[in-house]
Backbone as CSV, one residue per row, in Angstrom:
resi,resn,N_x,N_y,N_z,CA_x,CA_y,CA_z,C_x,C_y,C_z
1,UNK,0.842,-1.177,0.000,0.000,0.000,0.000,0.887,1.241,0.000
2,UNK,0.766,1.954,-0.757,1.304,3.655,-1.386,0.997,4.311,-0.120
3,UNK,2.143,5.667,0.506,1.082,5.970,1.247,1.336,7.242,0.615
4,UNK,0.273,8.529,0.540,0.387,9.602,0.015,1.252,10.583,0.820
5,UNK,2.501,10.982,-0.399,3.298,12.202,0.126,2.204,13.323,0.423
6,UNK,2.674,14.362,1.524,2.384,14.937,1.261,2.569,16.479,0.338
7,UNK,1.845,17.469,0.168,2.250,18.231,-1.422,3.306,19.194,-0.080
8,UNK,4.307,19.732,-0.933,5.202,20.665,-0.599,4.904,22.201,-0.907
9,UNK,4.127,21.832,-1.918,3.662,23.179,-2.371,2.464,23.828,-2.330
10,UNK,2.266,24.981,-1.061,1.038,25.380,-0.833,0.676,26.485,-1.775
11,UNK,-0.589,26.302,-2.549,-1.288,27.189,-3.612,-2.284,27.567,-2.832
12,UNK,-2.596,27.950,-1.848,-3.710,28.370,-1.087,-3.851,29.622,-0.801
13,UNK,-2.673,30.526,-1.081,-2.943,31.900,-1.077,-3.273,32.766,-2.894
14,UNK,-2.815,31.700,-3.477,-3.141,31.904,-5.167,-4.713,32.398,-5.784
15,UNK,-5.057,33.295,-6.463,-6.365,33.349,-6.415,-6.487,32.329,-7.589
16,UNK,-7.478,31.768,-7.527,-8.234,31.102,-7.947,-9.302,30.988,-8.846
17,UNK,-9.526,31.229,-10.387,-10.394,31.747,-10.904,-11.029,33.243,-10.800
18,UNK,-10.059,33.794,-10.840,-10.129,35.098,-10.825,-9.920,35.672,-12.330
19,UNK,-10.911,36.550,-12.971,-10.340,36.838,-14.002,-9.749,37.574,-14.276
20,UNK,-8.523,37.541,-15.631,-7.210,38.054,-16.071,-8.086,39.456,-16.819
21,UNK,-7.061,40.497,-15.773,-7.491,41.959,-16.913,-6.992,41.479,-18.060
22,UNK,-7.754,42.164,-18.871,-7.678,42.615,-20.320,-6.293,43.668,-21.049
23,UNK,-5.395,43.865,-21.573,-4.169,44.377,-22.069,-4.948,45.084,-22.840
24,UNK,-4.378,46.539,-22.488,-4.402,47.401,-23.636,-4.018,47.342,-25.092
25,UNK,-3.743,46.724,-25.777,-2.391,46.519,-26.557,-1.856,47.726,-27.152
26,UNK,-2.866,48.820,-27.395,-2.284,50.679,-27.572,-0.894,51.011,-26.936
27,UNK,-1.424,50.774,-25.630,-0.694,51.483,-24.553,0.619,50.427,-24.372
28,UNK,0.606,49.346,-24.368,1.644,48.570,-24.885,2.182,48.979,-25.566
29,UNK,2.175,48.539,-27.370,2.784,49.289,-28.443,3.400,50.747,-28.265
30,UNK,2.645,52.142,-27.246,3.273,53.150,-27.153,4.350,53.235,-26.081
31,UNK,3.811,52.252,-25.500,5.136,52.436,-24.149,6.319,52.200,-24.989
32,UNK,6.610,50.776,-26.076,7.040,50.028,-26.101,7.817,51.033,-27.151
33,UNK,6.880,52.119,-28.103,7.758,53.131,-28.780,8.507,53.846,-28.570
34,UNK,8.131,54.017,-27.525,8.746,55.490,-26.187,10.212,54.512,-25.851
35,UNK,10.220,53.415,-25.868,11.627,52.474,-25.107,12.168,52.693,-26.582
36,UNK,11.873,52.676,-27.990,12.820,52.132,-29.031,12.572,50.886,-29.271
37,UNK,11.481,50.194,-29.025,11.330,48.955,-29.548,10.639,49.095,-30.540
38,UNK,10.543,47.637,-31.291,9.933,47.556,-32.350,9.074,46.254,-32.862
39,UNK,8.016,46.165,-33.469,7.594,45.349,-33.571,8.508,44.073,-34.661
40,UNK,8.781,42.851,-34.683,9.426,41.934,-35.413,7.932,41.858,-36.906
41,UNK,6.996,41.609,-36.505,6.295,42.366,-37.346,5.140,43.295,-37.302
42,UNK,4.816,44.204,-37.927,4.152,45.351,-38.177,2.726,45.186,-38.164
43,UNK,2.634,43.507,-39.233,1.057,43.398,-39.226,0.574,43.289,-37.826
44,UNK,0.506,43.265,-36.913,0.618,42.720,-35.392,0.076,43.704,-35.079
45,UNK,0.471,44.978,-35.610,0.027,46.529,-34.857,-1.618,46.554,-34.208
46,UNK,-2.181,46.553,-33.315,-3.605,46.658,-33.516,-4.248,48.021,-33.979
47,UNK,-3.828,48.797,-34.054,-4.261,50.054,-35.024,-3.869,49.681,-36.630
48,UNK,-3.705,48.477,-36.969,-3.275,48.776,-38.735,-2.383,48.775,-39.425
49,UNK,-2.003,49.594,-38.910,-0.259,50.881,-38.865,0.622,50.121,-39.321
50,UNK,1.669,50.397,-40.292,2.850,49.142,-40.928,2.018,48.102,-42.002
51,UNK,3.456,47.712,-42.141,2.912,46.241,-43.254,3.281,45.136,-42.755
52,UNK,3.218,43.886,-43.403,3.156,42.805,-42.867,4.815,42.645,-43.391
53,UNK,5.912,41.619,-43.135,6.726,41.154,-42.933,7.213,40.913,-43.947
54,UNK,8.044,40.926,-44.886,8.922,40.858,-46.108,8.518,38.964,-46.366
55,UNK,8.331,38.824,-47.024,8.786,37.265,-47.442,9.960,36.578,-47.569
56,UNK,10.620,36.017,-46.830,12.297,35.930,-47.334,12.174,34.745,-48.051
57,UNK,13.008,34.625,-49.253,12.747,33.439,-49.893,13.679,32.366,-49.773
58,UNK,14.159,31.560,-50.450,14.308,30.579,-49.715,15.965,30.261,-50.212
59,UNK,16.387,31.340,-50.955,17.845,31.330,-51.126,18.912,32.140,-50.509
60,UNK,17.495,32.874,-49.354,18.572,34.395,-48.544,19.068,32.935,-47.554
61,UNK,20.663,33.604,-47.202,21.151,32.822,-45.815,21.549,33.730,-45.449
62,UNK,21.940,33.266,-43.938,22.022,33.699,-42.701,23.842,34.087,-43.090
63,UNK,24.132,35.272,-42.174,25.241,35.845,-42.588,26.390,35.137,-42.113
64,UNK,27.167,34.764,-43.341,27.838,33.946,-43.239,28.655,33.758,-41.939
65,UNK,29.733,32.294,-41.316,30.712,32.365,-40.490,31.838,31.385,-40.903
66,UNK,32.777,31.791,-40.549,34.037,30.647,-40.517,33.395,29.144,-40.686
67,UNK,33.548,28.395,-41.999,33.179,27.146,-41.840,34.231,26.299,-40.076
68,UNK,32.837,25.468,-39.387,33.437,24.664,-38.529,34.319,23.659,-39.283
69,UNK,35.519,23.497,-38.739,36.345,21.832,-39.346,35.165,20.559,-38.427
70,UNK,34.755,19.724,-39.907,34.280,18.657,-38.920,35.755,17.421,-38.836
71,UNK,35.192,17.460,-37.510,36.595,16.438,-37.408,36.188,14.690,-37.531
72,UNK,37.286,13.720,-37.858,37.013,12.542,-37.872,35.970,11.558,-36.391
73,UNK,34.980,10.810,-36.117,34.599,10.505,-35.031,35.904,9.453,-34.337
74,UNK,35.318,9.376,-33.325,36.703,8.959,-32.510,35.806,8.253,-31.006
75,UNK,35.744,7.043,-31.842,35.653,5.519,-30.838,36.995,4.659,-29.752
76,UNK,36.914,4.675,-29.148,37.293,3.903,-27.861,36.748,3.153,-26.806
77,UNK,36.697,1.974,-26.873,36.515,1.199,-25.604,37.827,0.992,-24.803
78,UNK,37.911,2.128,-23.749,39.122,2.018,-22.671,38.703,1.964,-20.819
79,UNK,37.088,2.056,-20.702,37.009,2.033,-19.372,36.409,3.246,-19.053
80,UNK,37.075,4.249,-19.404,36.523,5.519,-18.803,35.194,5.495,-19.173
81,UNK,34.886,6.246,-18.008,33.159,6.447,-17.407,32.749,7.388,-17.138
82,UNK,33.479,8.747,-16.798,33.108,9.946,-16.502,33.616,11.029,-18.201
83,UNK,32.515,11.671,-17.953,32.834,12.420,-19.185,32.304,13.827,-18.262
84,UNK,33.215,14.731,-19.290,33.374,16.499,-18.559,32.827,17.062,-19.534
85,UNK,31.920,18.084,-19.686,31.639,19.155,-21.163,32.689,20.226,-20.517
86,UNK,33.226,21.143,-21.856,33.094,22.454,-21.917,33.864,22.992,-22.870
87,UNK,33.377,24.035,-22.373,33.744,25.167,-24.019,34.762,26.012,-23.734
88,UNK,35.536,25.901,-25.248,37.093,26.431,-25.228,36.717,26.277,-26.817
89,UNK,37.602,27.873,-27.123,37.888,28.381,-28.401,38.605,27.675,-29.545
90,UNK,37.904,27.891,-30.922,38.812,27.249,-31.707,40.020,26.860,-31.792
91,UNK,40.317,28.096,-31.247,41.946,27.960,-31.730,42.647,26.845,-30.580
92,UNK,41.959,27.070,-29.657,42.453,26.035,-28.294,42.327,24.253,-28.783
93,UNK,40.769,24.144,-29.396,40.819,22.870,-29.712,41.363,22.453,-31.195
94,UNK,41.872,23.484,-32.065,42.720,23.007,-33.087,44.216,22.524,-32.581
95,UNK,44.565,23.035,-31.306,45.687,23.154,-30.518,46.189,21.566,-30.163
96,UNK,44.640,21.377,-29.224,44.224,19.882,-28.616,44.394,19.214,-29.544
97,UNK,43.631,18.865,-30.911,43.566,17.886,-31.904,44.808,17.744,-32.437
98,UNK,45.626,19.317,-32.741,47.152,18.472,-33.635,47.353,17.830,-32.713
99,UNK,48.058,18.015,-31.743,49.153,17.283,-30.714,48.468,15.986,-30.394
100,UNK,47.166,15.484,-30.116,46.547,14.184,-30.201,47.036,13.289,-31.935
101,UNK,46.779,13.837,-32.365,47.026,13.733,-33.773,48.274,13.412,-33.879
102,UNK,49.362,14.053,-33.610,50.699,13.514,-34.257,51.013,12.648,-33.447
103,UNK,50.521,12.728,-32.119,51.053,11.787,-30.991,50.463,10.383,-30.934
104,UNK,49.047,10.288,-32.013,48.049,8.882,-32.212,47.766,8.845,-30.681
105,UNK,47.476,9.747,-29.979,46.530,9.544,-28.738,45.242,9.762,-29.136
106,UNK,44.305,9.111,-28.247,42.829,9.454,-28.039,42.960,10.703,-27.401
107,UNK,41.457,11.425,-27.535,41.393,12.590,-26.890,41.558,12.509,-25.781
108,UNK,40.981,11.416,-25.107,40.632,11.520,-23.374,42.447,11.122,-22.891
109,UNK,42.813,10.119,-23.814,44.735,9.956,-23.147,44.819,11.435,-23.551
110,UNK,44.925,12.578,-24.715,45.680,14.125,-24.658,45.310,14.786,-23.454
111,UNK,43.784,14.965,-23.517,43.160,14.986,-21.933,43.978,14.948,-20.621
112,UNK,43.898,13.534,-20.504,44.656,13.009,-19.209,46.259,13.231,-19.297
113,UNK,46.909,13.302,-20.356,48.416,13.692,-20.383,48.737,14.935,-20.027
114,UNK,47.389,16.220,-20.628,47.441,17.503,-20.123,47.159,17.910,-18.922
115,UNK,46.492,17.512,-18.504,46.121,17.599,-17.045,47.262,16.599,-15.862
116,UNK,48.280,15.382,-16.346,49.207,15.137,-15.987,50.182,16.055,-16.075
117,UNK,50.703,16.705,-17.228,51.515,17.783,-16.955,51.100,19.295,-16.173
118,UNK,49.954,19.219,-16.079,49.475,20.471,-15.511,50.095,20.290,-14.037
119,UNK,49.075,19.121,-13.578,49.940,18.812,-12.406,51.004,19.065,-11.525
120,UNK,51.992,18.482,-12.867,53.282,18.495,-12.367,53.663,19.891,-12.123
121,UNK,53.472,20.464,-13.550,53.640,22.161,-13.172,53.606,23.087,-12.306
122,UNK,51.955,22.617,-11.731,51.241,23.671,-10.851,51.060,22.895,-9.352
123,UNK,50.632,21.561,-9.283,49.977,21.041,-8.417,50.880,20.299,-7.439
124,UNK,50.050,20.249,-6.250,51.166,20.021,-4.838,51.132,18.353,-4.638
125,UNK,50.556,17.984,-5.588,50.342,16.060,-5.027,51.199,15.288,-6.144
């Protein structure tokens, strides 16, 4: 037999079917002029006002960037079990990949070799 938690979360001061005022949307839109904003589109205006949204067709792209290098995938069955994310700059992981690369290490041995020499460098154990 289950026995029931009880709730953690008291909604008892929440109103309850109460109804939601109504938005100006005028007075919105003018506040929102007065800041420098702008509508993404125009038709939206509830006074009219503007036009509706350009059509972009289907050969505009997005402004260009540095093609990413895709790199080769990279399989290992060695044991390791913990995996780390994070983010570091191109130029850092073009850095990482040669030296794995000429050395025919896996990432996680360049990994663990860098953080072995870090060690030694910096660290008291």
């Amino acid at each position: 037999m289950m026995s029931k938690r009880p709730s953690m979360l008291n909604l008892s001061d929440f109103p309850v079917g109460q109804p939601v005022k109504p938005v100006n949307i005028a007075a919105v839109e003018e506040a929102a002029e007065r800041q420098g904003f702008s509508a993404r589109d125009q038709a939206v205006r509830a006074d009219g006002a503007g036009e509706a949204a350009p059509e972009v067709s289907a050969d505009v792209q997005a402004p260009s960037q540095p093609p990413r290098s895709r790199r080769e995938k990279r399989t290992y069955r060695t044991g390791r079990t913990e995996s780390w994310s994070v983010k570091a700059s191109p130029e850092t992981l073009d850095v990482l990949y040669r030296v794995i690369e000429q050395n025919g290490w896996s990432v996680a041995e360049g990994f663990e070799r860098a953080v072995a020499a870090f060690d030694a460098a910096h660290g008291k154990g």
